[in-house]
C-alpha positions as CSV (number, residue, x, y, z in Angstrom):
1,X,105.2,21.8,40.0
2,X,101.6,20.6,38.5
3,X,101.8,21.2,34.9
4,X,99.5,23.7,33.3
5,X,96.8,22.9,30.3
6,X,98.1,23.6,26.7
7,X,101.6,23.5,27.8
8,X,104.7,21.8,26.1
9,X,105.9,18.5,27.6
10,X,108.6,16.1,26.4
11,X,106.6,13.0,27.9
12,X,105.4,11.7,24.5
13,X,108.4,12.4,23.3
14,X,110.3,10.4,25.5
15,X,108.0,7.8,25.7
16,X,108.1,7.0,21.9
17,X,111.3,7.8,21.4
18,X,112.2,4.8,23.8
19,X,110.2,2.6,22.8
20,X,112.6,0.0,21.9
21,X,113.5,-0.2,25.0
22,X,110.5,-1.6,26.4
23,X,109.7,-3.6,23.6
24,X,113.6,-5.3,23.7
25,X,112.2,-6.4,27.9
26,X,109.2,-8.1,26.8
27,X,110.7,-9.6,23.4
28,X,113.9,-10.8,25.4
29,X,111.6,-11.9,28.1
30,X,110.1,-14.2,25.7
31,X,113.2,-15.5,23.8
32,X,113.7,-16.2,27.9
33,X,110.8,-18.1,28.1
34,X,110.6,-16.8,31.2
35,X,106.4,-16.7,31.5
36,X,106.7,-20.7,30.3
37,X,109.0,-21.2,33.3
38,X,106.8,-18.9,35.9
39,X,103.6,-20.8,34.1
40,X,105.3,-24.4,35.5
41,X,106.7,-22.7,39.2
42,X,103.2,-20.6,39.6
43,X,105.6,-18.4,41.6
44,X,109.3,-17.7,41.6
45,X,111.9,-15.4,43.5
46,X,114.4,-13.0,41.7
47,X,117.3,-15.1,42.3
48,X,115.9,-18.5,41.2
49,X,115.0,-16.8,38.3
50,X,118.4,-15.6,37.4
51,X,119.7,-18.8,37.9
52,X,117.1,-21.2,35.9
53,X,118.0,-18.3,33.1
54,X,121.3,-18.9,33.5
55,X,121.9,-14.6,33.8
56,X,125.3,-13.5,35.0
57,X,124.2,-10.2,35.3
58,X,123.7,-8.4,38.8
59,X,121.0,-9.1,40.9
60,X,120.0,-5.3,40.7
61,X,120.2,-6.0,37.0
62,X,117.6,-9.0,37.1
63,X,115.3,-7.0,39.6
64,X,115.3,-4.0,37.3
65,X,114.1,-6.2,34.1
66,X,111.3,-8.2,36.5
67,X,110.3,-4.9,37.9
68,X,110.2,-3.1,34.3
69,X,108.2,-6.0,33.2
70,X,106.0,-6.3,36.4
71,X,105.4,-2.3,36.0
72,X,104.3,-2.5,32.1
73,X,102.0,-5.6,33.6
74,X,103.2,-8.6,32.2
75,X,103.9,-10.0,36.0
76,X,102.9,-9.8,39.1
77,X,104.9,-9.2,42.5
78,X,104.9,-9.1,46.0
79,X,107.4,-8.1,48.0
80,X,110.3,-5.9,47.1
81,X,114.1,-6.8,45.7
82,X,115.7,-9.9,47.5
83,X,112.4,-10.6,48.8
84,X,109.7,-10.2,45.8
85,X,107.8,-13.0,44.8
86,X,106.9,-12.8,40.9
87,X,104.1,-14.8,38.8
88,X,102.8,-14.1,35.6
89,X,99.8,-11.9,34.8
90,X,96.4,-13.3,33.3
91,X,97.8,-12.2,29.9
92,X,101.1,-13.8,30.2
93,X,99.8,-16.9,31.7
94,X,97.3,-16.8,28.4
95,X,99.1,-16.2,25.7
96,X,102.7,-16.7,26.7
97,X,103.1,-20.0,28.0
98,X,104.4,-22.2,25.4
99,X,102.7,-25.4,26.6
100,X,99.4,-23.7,26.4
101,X,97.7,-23.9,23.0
102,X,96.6,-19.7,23.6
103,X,100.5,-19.0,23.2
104,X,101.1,-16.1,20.3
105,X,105.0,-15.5,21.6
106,X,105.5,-17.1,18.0
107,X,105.3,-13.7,16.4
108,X,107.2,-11.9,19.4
109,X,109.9,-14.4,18.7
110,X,110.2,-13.4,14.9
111,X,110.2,-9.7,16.3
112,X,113.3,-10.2,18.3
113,X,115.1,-12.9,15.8
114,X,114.4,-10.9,12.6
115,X,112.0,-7.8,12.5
116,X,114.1,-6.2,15.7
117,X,117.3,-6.2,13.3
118,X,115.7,-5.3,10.3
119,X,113.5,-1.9,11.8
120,X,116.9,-0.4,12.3
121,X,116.7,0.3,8.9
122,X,113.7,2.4,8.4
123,X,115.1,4.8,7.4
124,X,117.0,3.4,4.7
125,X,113.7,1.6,3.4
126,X,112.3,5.2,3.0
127,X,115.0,7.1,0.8
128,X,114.9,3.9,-1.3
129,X,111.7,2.4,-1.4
130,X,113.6,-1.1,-0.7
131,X,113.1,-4.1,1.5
132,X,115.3,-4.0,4.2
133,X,114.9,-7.9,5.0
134,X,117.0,-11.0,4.3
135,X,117.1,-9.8,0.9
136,X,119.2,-7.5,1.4
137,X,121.9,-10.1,1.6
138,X,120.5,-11.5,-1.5
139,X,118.5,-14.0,0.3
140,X,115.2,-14.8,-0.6
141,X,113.3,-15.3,3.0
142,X,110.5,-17.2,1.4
143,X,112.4,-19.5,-0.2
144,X,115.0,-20.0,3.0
145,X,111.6,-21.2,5.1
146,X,109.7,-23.1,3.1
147,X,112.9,-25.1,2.0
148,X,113.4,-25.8,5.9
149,X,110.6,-27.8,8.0
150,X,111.7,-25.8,11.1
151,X,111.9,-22.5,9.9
152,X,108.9,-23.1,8.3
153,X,107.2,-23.8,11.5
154,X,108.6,-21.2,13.2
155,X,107.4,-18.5,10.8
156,X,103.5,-20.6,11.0
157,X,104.2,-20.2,15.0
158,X,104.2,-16.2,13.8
159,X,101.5,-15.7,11.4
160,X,99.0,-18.1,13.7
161,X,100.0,-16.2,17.0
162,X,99.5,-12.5,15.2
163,X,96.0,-13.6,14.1
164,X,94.7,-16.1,16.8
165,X,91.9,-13.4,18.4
166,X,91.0,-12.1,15.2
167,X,90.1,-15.1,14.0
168,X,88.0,-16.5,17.1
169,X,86.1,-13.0,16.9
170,X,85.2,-13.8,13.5
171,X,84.1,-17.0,13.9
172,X,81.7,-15.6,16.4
173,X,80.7,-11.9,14.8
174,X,80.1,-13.1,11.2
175,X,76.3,-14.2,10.6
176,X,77.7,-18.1,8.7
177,X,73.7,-19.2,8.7
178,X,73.4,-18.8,5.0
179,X,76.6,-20.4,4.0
180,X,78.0,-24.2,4.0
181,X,82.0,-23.6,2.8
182,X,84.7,-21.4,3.5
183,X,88.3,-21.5,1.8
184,X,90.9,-20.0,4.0
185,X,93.4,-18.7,1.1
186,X,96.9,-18.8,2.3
187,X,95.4,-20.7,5.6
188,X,98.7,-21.4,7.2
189,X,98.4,-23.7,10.3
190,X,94.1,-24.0,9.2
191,X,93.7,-22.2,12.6
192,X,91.0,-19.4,11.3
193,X,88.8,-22.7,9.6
194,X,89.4,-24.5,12.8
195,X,87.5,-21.3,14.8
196,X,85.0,-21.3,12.1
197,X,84.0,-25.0,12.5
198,X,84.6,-25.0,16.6
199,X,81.7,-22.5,16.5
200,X,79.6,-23.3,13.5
201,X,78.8,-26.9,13.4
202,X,77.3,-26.8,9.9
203,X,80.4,-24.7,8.2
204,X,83.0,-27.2,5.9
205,X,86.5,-25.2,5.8
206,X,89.1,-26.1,3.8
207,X,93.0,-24.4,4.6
208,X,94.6,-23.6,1.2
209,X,98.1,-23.0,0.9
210,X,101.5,-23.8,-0.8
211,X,102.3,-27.7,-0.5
212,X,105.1,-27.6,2.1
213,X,102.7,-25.8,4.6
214,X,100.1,-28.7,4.5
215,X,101.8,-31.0,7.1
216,X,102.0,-28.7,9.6
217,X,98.4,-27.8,8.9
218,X,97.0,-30.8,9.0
219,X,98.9,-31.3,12.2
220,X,96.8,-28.6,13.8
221,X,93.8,-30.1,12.4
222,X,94.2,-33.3,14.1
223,X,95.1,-31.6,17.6
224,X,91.7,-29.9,17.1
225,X,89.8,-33.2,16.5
226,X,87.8,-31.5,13.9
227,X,88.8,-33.5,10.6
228,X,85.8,-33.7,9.8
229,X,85.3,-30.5,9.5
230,X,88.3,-29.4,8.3
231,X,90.4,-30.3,5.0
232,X,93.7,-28.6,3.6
233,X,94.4,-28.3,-0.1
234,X,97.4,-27.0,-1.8
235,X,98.4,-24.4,-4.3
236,X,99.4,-21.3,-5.5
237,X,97.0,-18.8,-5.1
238,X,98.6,-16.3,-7.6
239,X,99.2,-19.0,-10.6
240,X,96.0,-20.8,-10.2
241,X,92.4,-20.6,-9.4
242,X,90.7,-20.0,-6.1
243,X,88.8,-23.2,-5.4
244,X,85.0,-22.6,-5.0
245,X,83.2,-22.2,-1.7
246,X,80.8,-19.5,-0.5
247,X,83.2,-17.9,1.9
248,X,86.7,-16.6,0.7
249,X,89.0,-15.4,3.3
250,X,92.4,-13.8,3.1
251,X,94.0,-13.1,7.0
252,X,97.1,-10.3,6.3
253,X,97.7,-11.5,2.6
254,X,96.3,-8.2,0.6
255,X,98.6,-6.1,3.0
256,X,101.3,-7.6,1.4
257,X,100.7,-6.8,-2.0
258,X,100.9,-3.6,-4.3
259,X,97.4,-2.4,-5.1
260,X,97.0,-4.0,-8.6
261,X,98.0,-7.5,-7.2
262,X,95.4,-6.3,-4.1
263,X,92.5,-6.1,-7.1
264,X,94.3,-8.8,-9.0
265,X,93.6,-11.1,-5.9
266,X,90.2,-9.6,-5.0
267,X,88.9,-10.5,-8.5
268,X,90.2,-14.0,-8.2
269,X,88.2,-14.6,-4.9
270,X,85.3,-13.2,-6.8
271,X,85.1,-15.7,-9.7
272,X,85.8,-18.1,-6.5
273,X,82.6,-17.3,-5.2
274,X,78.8,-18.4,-6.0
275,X,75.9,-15.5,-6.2
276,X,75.7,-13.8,-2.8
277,X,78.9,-15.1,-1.4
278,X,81.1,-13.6,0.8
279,X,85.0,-11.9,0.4
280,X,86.6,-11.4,3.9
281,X,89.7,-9.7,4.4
282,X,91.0,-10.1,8.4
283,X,93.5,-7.2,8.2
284,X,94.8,-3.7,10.4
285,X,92.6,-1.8,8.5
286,X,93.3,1.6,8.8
287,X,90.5,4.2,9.8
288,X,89.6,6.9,7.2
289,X,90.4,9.5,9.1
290,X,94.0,7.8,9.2
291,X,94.1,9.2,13.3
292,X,93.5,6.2,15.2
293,X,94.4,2.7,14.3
294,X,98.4,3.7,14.4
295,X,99.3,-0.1,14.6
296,X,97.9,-0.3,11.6
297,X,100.0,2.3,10.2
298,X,103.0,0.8,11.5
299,X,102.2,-2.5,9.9
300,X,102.2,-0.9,6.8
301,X,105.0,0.3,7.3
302,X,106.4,-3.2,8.5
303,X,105.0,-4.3,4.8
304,X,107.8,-2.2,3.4
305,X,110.7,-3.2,5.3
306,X,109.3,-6.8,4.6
307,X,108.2,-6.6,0.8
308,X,109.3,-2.6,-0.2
309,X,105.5,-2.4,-2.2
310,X,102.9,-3.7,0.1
311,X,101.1,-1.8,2.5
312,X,97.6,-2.0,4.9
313,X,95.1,0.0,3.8
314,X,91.3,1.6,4.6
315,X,87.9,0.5,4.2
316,X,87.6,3.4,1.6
317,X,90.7,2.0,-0.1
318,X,89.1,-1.3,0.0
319,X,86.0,-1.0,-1.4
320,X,87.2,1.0,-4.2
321,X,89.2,-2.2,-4.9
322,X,85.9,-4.1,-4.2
323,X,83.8,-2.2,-6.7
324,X,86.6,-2.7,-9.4
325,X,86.4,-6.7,-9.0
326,X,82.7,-6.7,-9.2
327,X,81.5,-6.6,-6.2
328,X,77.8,-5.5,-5.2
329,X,78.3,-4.1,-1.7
330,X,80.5,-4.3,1.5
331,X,80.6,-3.9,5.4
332,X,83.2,-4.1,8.0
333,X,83.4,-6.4,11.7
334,X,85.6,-4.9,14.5
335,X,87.4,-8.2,15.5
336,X,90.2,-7.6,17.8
337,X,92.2,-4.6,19.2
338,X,93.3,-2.7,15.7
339,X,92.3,-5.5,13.6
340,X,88.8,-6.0,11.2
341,X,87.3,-7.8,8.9
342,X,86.5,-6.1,5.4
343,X,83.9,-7.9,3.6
344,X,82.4,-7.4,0.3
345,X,79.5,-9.4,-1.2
346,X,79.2,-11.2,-4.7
């Protein structure tokens, strides 16, 4: 029976209310690397899947995750059960392929190894205002990474992958004519100054972050070939000064923050910064109207279980923050999907 206008349905409900599930497919798909393996076949059947997995499952098992993941369009099939033929999709092949330089499965695989575990407790992080994260078990995550080169990596693998096609929007959609340098504060791998210079010859970026994080970023640099472009310096942006350079950008580092350290940090990028100079902030920023951007919402959110007091914010929010540091004016870039960059202007 067709369903009438205005009437109740359970769809939604269902449909978020599961939600794990389909998100446990494609995170377990990547833990898998099952698109790195399709990448290197091109195509594969269901059965030489399972066994290059190594599943012991049933084979109506293994053609009920392809199929899931072949209906939510991360593959592609023809045929049907013992005689489908799977490959990856165009977005799989992209951006999930380990051996391809696109791949952002780095944050997917700190969804399923920590943030899958740790959402579980929500709730929990609501009634108490708490992190729900390592430090639960009186562990201080930041401390367990950055004391361990492949943690470490791992948790740059992330942070890069989350941000990759925010940052190649903005080195495109932001007017750099009237500016020579840009410091990438908390710059991680130096991937968003590496965007900037690979399309604005002229720019000089330098990557500035905590000294264990400088290796791996002048690793990156040196794959890019643009050294010459690109420097890294080291520091702690919260116990030291900004170095000076006409750009100042931040990618997801306010949203961690409580809103004093948020203006604390705004003002510091604004004594960092010559007449005219620009403050970017590459974040989920939230619309307004707080109706749309609900990946935004659920980041902040996300910003709780991870640091129980930071949280994304919106362009209102912002440039109230902005007009407390000093700022003259602001405007804001749609970069990709829910993500922009907030800028305000010395």
């Amino acid at each position: 029976m067709e369903q009438q206008p205005n009437q109740p349905s359970p769809e939604n409900i269902m449909k978020i209310g599961t939600g794990f599930w389909a998100s446990k497919i494609l995170l377990t798909a990547v833990s898998f690397q099952l698109f790195t393996r399709l990448a290197e076949k091109k195509t594969m059947k269901a059965n030489d899947i399972k066994n290059i997995l190594g599943l012991k499952c049933t084979d109506r098992n293994v053609y009920d995750f392809l199929d899931a993941l072949t209906i939510f369009g991360f593959l592609k099939r023809e045929g049907i059960l013992d005689t489908a033929i799977y490959s990856n999709s165009l977005d799989t092949d992209t951006f999930l392929d380990k051996n391809k330089p696109s791949y952002i499965g780095g944050i997917l695989e700190m969804m399923n190894n920590r943030l899958y575990t740790f959402w579980g407790s929500l709730g929990e992080g609501l009634l108490t205002g708490l992190p729900q994260n390592e430090i639960k078990k009186s562990e201080d995550f930041f401390g367990l990474i950055y004391s361990d080169p492949e943690k470490l990596k791992g948790f740059i693998n992330a942070m890069s992958g989350i941000q990759m096609g925010n940052f190649m929007a903005f080195a495109q959609k932001f007017d750099f004519t009237q500016y020579k340098t840009l410091i990438d504060v908390g710059g991680s791998a130096g991937l968003l100054s590496l965007m900037v210079a690979r399309h604005n010859a002229h720019m000089r970026c330098t990557s500035f972050d905590l000294p264990p994080v400088e290796p791996v970023a002048n690793a990156t640099i040196q794959q890019f070939g643009l050294s010459d472009q690109v420097k890294t310096a080291s520091g702690n942006f919260f116990t030291m000064p900004i170095p000076n350079a006409d750009v100042v950008v931040m990618g997801n580092i306010l949203h961690d923050w409580d809103e004093e350290n948020k203006i604390s940090l705004m003002k510091k990028a604004y004594d960092a910064l010559p007449a005219n100079g620009a403050f970017v902030a590459i974040e989920n920023i939230i619309d307004s109207e707080r109706k749309q951007n609900v990946f935004g919402m659920m980041m902040s959110l996300n910003m709780l279980i991870e640091t129980g007091t930071g949280f994304d914010y919106t362009f209102a929010d912002f440039n109230r923050w902005a007009n407390i540091a000093g700022f003259k004016s602001t405007s804001i870039i749609p970069l990709t999907g829910p993500s922009s960059a907030a800028i305000a202007y010395k």
